[in-house]
Gaussian input, Z-matrix of N, CA and C with variables (Angstrom, degrees):
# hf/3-21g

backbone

0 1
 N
 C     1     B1
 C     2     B2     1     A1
 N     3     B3     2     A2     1     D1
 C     4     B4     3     A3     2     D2
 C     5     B5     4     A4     3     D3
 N     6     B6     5     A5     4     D4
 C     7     B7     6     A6     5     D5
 C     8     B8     7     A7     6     D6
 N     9     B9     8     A8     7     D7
 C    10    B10     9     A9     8     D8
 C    11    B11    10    A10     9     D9
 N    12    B12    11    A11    10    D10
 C    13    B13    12    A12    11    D11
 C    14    B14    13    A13    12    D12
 N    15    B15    14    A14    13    D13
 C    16    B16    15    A15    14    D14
 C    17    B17    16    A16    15    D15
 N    18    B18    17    A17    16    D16
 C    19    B19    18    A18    17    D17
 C    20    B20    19    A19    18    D18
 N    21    B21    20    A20    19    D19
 C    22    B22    21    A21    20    D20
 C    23    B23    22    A22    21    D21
 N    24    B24    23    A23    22    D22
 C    25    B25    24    A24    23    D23
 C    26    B26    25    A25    24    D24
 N    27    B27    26    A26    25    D25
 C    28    B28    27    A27    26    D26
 C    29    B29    28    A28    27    D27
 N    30    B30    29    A29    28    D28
 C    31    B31    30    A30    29    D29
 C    32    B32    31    A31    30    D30
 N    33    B33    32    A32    31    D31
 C    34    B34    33    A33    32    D32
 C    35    B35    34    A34    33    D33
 N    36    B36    35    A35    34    D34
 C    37    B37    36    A36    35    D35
 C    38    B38    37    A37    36    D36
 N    39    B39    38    A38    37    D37
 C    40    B40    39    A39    38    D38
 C    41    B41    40    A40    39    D39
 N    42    B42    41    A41    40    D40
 C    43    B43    42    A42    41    D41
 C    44    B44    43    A43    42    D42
 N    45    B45    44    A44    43    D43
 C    46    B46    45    A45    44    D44
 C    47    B47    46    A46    45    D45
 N    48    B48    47    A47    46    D46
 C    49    B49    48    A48    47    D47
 C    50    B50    49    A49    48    D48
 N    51    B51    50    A50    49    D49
 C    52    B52    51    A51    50    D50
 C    53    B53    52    A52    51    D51
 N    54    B54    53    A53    52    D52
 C    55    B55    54    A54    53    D53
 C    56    B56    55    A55    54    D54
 N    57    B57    56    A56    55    D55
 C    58    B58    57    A57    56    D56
 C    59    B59    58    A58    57    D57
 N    60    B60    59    A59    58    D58
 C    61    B61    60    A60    59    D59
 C    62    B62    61    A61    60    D60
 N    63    B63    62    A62    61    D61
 C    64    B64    63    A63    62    D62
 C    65    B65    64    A64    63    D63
 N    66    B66    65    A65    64    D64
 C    67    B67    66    A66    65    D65
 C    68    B68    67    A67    66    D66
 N    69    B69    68    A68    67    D67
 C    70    B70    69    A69    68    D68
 C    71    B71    70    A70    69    D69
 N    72    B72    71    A71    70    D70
 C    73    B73    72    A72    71    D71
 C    74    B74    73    A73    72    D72
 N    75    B75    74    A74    73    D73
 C    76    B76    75    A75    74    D74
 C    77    B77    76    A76    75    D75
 N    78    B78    77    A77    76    D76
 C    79    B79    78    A78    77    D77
 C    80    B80    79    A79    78    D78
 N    81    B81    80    A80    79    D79
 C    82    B82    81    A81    80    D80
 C    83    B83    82    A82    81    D81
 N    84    B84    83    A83    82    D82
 C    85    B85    84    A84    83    D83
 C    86    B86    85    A85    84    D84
 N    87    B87    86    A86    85    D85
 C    88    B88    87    A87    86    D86
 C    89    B89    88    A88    87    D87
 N    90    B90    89    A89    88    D88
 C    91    B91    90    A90    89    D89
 C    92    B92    91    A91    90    D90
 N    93    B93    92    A92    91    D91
 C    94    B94    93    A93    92    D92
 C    95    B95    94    A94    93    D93
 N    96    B96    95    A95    94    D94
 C    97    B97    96    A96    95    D95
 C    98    B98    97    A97    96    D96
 N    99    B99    98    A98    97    D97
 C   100   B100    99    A99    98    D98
 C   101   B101   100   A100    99    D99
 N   102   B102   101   A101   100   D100
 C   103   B103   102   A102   101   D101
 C   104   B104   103   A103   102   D102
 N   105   B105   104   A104   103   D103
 C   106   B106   105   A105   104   D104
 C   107   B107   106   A106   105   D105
 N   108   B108   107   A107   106   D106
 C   109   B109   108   A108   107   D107
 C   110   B110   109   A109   108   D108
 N   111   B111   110   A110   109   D109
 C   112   B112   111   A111   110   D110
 C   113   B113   112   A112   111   D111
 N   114   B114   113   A113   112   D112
 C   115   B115   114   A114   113   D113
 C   116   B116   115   A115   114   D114
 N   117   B117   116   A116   115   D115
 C   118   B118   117   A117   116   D116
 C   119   B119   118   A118   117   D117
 N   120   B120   119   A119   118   D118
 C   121   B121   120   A120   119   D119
 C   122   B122   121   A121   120   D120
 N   123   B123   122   A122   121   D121
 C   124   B124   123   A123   122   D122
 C   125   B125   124   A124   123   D123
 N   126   B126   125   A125   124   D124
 C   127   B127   126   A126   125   D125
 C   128   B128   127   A127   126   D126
 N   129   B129   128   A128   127   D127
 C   130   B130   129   A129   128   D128
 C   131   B131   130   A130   129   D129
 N   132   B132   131   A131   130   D130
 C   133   B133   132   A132   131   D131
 C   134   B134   133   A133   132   D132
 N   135   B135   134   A134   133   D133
 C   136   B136   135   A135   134   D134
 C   137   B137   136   A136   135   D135
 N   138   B138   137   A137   136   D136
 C   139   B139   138   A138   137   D137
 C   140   B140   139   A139   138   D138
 N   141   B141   140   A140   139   D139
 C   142   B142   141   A141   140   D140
 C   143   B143   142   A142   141   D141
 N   144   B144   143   A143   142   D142
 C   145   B145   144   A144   143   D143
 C   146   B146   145   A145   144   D144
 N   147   B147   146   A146   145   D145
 C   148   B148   147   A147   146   D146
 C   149   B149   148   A148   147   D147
 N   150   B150   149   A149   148   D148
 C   151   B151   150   A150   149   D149
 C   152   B152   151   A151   150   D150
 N   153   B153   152   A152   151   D151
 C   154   B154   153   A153   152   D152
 C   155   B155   154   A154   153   D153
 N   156   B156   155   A155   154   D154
 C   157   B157   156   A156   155   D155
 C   158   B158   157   A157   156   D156
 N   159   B159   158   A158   157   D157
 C   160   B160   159   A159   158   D158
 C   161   B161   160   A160   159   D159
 N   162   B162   161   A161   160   D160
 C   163   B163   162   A162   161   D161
 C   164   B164   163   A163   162   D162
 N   165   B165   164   A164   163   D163
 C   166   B166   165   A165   164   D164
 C   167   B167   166   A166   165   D165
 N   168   B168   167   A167   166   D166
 C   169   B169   168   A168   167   D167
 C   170   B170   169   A169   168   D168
 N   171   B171   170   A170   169   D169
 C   172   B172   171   A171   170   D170
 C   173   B173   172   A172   171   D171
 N   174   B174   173   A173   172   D172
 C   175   B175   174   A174   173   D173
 C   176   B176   175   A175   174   D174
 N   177   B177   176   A176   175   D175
 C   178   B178   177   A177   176   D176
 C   179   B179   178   A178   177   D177
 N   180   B180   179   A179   178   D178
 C   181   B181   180   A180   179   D179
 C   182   B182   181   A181   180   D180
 N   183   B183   182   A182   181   D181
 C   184   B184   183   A183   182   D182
 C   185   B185   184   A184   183   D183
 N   186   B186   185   A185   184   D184
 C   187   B187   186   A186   185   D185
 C   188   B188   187   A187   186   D186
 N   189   B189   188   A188   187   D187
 C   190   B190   189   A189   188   D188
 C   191   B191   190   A190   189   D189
 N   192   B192   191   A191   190   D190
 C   193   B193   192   A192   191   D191
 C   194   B194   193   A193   192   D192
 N   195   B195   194   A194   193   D193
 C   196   B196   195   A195   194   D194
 C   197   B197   196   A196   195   D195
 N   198   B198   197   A197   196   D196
 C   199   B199   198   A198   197   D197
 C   200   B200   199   A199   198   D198
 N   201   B201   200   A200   199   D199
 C   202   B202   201   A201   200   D200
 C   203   B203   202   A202   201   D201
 N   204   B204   203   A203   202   D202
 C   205   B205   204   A204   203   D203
 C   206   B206   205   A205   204   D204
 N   207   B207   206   A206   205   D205
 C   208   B208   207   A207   206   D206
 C   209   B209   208   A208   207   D207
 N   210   B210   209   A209   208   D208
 C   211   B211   210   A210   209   D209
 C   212   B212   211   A211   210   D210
 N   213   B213   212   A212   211   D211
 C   214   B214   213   A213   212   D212
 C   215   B215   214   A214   213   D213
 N   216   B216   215   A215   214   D214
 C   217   B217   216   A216   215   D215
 C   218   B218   217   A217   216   D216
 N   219   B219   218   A218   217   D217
 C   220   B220   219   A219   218   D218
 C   221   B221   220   A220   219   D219
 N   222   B222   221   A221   220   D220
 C   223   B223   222   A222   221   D221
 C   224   B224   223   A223   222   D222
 N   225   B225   224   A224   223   D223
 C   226   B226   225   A225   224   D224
 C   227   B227   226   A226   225   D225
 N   228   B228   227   A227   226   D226
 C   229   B229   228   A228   227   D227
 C   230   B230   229   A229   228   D228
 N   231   B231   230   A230   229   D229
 C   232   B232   231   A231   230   D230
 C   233   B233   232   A232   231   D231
 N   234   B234   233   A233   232   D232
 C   235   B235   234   A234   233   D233
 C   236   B236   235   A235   234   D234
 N   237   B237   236   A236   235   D235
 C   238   B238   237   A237   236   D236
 C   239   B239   238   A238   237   D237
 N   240   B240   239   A239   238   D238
 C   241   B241   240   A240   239   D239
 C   242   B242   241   A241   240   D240
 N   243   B243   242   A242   241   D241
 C   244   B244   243   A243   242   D242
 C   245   B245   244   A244   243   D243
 N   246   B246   245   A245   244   D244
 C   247   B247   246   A246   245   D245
 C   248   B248   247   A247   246   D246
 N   249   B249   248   A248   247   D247
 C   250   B250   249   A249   248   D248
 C   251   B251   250   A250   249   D249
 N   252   B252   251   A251   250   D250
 C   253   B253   252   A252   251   D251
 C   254   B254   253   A253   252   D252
 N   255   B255   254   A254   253   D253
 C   256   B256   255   A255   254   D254
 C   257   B257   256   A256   255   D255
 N   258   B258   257   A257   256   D256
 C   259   B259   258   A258   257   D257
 C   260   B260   259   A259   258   D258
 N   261   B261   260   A260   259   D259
 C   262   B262   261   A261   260   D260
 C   263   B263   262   A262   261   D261
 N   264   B264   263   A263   262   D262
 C   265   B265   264   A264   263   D263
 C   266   B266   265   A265   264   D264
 N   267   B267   266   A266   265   D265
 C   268   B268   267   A267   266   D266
 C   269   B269   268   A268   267   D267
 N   270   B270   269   A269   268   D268
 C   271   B271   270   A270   269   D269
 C   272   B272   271   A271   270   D270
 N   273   B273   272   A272   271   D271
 C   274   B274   273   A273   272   D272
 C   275   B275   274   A274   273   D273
 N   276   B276   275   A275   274   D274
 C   277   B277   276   A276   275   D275
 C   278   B278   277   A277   276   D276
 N   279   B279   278   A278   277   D277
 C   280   B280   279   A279   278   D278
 C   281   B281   280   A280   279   D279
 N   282   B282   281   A281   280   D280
 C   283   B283   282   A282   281   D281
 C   284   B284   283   A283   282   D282
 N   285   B285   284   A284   283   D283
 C   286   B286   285   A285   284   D284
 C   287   B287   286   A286   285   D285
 N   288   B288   287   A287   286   D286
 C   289   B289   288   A288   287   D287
 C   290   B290   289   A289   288   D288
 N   291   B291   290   A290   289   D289
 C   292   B292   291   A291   290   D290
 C   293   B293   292   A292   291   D291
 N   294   B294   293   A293   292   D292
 C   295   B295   294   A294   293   D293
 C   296   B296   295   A295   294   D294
 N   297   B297   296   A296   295   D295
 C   298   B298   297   A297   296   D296
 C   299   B299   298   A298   297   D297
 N   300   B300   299   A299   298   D298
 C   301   B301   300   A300   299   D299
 C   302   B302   301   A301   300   D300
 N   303   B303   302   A302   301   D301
 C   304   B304   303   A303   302   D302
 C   305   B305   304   A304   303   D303
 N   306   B306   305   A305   304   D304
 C   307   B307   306   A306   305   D305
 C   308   B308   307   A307   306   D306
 N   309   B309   308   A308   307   D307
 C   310   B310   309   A309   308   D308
 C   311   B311   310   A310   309   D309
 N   312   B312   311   A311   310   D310
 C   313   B313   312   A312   311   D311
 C   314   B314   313   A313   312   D312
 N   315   B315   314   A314   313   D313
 C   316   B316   315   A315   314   D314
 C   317   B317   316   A316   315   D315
 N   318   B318   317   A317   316   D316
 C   319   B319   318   A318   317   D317
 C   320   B320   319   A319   318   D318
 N   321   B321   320   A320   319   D319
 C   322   B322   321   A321   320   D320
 C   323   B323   322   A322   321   D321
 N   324   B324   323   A323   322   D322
 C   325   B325   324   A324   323   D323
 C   326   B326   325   A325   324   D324

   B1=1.4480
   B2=1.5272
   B3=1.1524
   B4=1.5514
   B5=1.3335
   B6=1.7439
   B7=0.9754
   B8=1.7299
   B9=1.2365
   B10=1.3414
   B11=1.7564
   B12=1.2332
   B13=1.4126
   B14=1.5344
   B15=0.9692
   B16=1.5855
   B17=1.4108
   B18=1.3913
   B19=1.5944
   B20=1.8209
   B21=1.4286
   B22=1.6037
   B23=1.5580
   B24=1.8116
   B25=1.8151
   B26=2.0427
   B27=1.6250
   B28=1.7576
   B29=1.9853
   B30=1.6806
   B31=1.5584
   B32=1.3064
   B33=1.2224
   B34=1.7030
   B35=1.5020
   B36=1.4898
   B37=1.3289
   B38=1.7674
   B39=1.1015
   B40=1.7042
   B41=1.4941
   B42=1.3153
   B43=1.7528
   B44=1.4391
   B45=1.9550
   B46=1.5551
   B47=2.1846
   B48=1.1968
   B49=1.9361
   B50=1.9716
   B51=1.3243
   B52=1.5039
   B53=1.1646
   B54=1.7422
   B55=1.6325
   B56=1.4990
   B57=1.1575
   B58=1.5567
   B59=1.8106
   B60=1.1723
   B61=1.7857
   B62=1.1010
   B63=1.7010
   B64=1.7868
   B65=1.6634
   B66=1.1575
   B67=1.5066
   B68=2.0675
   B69=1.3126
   B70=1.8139
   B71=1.3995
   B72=1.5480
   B73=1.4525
   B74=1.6483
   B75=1.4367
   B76=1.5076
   B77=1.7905
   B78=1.3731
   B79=1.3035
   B80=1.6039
   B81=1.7432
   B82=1.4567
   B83=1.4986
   B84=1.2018
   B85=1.7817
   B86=0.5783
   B87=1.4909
   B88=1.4913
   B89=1.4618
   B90=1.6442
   B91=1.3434
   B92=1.5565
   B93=1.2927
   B94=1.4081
   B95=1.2203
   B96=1.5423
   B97=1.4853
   B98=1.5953
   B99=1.7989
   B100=1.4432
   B101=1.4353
   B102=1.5025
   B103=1.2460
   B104=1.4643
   B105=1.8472
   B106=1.1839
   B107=1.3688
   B108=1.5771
   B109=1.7943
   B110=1.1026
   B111=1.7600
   B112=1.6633
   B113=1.9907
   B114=1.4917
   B115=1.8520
   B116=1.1379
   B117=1.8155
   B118=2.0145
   B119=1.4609
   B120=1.5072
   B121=1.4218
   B122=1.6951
   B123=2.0090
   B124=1.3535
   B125=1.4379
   B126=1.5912
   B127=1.6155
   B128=0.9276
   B129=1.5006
   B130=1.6144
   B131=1.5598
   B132=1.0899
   B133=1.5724
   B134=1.8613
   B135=1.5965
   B136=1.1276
   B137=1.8267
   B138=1.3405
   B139=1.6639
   B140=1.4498
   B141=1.3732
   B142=1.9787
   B143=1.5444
   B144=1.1244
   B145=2.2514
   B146=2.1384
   B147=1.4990
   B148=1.2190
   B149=1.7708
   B150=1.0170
   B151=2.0126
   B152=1.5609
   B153=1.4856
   B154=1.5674
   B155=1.4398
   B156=1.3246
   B157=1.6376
   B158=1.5509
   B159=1.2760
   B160=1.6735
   B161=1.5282
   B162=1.5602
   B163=1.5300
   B164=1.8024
   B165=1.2235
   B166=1.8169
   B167=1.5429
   B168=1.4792
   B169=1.9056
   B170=1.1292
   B171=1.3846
   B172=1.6218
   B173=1.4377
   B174=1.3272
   B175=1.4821
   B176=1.7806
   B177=1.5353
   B178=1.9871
   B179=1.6375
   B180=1.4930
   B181=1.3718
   B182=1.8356
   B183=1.2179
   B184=1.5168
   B185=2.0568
   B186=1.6135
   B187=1.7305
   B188=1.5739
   B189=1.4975
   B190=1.0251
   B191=1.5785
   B192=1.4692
   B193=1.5930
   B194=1.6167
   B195=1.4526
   B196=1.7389
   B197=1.4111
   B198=1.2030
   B199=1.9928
   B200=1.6074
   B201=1.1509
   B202=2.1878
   B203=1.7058
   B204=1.1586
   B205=1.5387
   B206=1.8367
   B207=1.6221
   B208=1.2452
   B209=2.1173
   B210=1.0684
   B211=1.5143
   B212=1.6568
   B213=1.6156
   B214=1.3320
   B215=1.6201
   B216=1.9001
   B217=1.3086
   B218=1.6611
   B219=1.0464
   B220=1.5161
   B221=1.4837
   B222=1.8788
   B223=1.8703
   B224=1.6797
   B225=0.9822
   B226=1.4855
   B227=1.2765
   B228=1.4036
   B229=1.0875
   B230=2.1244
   B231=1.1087
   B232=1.2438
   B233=1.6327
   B234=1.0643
   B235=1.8933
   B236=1.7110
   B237=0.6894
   B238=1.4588
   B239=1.8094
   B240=1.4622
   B241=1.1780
   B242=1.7100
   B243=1.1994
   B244=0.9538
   B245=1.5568
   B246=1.5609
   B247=1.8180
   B248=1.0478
   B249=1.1375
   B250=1.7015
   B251=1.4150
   B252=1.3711
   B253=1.4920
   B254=1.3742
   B255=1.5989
   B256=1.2909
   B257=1.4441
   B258=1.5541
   B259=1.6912
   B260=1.6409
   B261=0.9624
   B262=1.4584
   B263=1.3294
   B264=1.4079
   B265=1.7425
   B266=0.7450
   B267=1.7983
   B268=1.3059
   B269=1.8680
   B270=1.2365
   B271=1.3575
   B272=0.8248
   B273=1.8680
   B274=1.7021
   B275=1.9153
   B276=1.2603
   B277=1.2164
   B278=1.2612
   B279=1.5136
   B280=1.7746
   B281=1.8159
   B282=1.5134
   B283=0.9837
   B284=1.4390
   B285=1.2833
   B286=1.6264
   B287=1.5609
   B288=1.3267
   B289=1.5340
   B290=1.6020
   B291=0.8052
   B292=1.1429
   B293=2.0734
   B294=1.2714
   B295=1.8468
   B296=1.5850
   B297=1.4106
   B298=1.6291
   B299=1.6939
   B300=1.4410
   B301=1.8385
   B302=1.6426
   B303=1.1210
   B304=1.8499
   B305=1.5130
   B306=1.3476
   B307=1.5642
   B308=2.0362
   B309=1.1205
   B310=1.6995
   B311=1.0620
   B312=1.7927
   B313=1.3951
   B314=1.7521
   B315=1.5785
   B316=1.2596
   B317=1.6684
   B318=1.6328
   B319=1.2887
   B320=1.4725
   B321=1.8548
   B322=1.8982
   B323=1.2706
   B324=1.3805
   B325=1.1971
   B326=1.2277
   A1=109.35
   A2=111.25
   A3=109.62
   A4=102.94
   A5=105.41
   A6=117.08
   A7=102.83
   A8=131.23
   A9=102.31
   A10=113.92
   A11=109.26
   A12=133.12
   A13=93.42
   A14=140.62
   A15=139.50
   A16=107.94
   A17=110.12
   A18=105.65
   A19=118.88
   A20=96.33
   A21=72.84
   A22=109.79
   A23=103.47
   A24=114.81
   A25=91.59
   A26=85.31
   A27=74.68
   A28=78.93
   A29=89.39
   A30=102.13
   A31=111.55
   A32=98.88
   A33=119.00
   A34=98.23
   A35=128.81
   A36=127.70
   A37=113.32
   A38=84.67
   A39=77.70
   A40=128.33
   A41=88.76
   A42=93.19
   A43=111.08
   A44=105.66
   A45=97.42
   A46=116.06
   A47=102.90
   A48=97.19
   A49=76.71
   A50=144.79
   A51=126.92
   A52=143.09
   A53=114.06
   A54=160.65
   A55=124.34
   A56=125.93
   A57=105.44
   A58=104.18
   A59=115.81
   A60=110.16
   A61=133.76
   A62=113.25
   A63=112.79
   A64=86.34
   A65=111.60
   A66=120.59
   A67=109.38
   A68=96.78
   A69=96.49
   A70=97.67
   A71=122.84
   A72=136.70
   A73=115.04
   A74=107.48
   A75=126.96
   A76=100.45
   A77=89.35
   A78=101.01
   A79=119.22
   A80=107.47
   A81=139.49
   A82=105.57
   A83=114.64
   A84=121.68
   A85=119.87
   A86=118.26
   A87=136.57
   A88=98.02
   A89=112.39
   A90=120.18
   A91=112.52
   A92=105.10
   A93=107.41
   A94=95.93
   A95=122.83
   A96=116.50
   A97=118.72
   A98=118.44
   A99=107.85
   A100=92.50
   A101=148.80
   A102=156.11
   A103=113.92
   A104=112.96
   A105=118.16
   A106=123.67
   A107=101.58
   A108=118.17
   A109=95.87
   A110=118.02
   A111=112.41
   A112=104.54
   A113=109.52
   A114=113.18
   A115=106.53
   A116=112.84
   A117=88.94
   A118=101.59
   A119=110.24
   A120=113.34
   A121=136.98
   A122=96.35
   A123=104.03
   A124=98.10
   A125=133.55
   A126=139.16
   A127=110.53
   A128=130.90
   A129=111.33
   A130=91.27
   A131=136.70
   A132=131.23
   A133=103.84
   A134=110.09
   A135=99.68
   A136=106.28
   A137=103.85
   A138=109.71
   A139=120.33
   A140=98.08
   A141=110.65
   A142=117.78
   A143=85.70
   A144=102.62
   A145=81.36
   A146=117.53
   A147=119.97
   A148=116.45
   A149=94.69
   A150=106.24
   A151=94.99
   A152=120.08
   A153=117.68
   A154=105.80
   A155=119.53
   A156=103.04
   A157=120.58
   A158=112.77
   A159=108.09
   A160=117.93
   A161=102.97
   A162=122.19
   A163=106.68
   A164=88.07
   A165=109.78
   A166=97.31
   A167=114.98
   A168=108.04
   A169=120.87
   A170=123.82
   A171=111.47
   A172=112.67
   A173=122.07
   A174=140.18
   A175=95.84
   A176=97.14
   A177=96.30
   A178=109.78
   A179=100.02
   A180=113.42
   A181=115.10
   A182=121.55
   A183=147.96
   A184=100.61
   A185=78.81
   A186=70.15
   A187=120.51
   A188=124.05
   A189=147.81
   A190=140.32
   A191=77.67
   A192=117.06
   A193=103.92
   A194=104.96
   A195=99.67
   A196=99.05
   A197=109.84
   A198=115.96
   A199=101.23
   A200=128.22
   A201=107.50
   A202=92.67
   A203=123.01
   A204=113.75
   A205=97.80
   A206=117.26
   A207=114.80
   A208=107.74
   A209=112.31
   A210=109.32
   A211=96.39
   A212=125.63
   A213=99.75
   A214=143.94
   A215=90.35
   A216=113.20
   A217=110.08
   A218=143.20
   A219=147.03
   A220=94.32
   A221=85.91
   A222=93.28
   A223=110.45
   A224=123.46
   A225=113.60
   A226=127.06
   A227=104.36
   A228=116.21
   A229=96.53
   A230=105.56
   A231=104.04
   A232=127.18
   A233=92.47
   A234=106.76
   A235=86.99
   A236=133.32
   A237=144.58
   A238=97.55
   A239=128.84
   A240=119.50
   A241=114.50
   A242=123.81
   A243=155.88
   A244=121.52
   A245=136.42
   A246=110.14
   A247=105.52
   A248=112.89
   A249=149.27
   A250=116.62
   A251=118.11
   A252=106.65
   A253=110.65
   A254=117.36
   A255=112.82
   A256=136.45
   A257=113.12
   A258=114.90
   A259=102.15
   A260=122.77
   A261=120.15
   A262=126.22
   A263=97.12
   A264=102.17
   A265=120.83
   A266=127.77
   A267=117.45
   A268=101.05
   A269=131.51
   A270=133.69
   A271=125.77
   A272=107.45
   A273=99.47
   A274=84.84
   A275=107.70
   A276=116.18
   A277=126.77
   A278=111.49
   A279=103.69
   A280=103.16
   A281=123.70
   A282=126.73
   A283=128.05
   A284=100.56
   A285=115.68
   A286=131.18
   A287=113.01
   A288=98.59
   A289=148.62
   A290=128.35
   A291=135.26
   A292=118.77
   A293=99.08
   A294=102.11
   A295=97.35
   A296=112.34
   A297=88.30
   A298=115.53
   A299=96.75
   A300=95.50
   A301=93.26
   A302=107.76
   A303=117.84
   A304=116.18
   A305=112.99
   A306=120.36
   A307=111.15
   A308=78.31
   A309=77.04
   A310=134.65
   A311=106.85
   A312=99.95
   A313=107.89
   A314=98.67
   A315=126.56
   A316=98.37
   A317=110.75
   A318=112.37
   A319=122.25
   A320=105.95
   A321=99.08
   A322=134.91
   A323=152.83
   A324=142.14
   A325=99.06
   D1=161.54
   D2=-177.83
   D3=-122.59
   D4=155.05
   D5=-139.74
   D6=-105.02
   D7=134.16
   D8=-165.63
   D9=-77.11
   D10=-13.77
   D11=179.79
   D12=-68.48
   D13=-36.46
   D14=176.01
   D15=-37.73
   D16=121.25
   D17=161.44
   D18=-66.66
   D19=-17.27
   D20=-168.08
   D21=-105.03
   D22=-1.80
   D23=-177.88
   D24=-31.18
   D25=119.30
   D26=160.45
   D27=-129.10
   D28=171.24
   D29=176.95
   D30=-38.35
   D31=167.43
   D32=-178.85
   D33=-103.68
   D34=138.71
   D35=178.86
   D36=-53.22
   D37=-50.23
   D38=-178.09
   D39=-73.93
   D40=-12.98
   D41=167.47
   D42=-75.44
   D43=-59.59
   D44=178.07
   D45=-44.18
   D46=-24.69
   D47=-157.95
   D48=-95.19
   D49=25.42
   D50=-169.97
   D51=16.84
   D52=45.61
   D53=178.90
   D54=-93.52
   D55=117.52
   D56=-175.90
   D57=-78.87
   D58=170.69
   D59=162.99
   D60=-55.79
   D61=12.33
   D62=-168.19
   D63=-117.41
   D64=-8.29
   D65=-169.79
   D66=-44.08
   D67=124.78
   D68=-173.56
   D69=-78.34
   D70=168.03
   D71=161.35
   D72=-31.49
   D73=-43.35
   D74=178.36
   D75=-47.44
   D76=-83.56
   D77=-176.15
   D78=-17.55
   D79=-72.46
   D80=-176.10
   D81=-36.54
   D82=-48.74
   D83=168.81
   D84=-49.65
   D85=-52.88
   D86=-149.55
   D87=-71.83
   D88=-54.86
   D89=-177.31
   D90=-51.45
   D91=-25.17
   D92=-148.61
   D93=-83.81
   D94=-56.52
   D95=-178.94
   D96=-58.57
   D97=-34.34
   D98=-173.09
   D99=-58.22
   D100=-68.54
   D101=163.69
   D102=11.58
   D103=-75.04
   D104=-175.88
   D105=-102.59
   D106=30.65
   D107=153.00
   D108=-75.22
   D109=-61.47
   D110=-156.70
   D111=-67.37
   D112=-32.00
   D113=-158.80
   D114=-97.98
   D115=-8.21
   D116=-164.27
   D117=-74.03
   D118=154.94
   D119=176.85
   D120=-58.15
   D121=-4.12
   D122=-175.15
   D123=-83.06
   D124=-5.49
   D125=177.37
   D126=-114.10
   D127=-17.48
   D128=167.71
   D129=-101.07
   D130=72.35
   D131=150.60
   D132=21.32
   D133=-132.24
   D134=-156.36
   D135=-101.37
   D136=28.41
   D137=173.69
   D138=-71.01
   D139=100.27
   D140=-178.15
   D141=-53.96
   D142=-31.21
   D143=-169.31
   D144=-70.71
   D145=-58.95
   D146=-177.95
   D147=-44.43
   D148=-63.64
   D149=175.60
   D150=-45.50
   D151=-76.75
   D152=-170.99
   D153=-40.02
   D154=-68.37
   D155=-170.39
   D156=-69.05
   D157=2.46
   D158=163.17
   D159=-74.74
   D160=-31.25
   D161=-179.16
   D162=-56.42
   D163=-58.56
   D164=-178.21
   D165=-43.55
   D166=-59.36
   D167=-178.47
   D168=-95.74
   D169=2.90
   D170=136.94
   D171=-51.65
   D172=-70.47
   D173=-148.89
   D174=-50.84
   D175=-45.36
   D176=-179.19
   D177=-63.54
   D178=-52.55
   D179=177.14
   D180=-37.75
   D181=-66.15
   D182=151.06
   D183=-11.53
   D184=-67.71
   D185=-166.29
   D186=-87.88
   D187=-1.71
   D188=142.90
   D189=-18.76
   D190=-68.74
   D191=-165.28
   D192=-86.78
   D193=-8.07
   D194=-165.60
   D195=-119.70
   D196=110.64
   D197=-165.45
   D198=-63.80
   D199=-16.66
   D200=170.38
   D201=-84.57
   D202=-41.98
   D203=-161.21
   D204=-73.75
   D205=-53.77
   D206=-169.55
   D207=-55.48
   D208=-28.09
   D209=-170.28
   D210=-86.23
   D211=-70.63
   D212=158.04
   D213=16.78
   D214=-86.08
   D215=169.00
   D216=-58.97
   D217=-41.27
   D218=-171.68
   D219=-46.38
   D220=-68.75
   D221=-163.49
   D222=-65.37
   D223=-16.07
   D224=167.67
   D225=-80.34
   D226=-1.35
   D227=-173.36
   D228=-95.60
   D229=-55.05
   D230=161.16
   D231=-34.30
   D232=-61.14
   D233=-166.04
   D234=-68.05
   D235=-57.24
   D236=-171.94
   D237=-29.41
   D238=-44.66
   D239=179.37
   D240=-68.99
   D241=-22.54
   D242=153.81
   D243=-5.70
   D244=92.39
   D245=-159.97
   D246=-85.09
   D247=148.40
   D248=-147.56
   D249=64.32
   D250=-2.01
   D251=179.34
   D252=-72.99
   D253=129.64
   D254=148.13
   D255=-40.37
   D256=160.49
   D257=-172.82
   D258=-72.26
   D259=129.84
   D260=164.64
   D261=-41.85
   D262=-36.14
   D263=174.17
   D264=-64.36
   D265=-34.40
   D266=-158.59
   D267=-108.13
   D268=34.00
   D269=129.02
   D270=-47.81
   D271=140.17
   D272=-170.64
   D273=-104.30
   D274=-170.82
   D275=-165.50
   D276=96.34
   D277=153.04
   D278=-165.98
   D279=-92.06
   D280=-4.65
   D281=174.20
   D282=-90.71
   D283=-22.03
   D284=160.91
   D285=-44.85
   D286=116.10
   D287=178.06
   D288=-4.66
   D289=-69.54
   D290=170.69
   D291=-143.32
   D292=50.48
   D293=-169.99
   D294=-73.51
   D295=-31.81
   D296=-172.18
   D297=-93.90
   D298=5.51
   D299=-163.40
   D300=-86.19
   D301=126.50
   D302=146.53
   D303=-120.39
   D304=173.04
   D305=169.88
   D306=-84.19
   D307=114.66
   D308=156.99
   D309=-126.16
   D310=161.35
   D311=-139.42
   D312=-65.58
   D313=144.42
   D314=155.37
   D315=107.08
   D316=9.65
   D317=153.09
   D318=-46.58
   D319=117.92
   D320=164.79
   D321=-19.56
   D322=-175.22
   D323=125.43
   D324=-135.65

C-alpha cells in the first residue's frame, strides 16, 4: 500500500481513469473517453494545467488498456504492500507502474 506520507505516492491508475481494479477493458475505455471529452487539449483551448492532466490519463489509460503492461501493473501493485517492497511509483523505467504519472495542478481529488 502506499503511503500517503510518501513523497513519491503518485495516483493509482484506476483512481486517476475513476475504475475500480475489477474494472473490464470495456469499462477502461469507456472511462477513458468520458475523461478526454472534458481534458483533451482540443477542449480546453490553451489551458496547460488542462493538457498536463490529459497526459496523466492517457499514461494510466496506455498502461491499462494493454493486457502485459495492465497485469504487470496489477501484480506490482500487489507486491507493493509487501515489507520491504518498494513504491511502485517510484520505479524508474518505462514499464514500471506508474513512473511517469503525477498530479497536476488543479487535478480532482
Amino acid at each position: 500500500m502506499k503511503s500517503a506520507a510518501s513523497p513519491c505516492a503518485a495516483p493509482d491508475c484506476y483512481e486517476i481513469l475513476g475504475v475500480s481494479s475489477a474494472a473490464s477493458q470495456e469499462q477502461i475505455k469507456g472511462a477513458f473517453r468520458r475523461l478526454a471529452l472534458v481534458w483533451h487539449p482540443e477542449h480546453n483551448g490553451n489551458d496547460t494545467a488542462g493538457a498536463e492532466h490529459f497526459k496523466v490519463i492517457r499514461r494510466a489509460y496506455e498502461l491499462l488498456v494493454n493486457p502485459g503492461r495492465g497485469s504487470r501493473y496489477d501484480a506490482a501493485r500487489e507486491f507493493e504492500g509487501s515489507p520491504g517492497a518498494a513504491p511502485v511509483h517510484c520505479r524508474e523505467g518505462p514499464e514500471d507502474a506508474a513512473a511517469a504519472i503525477a498530479s497536476p495542478p488543479g487535478y480532482p481529488q
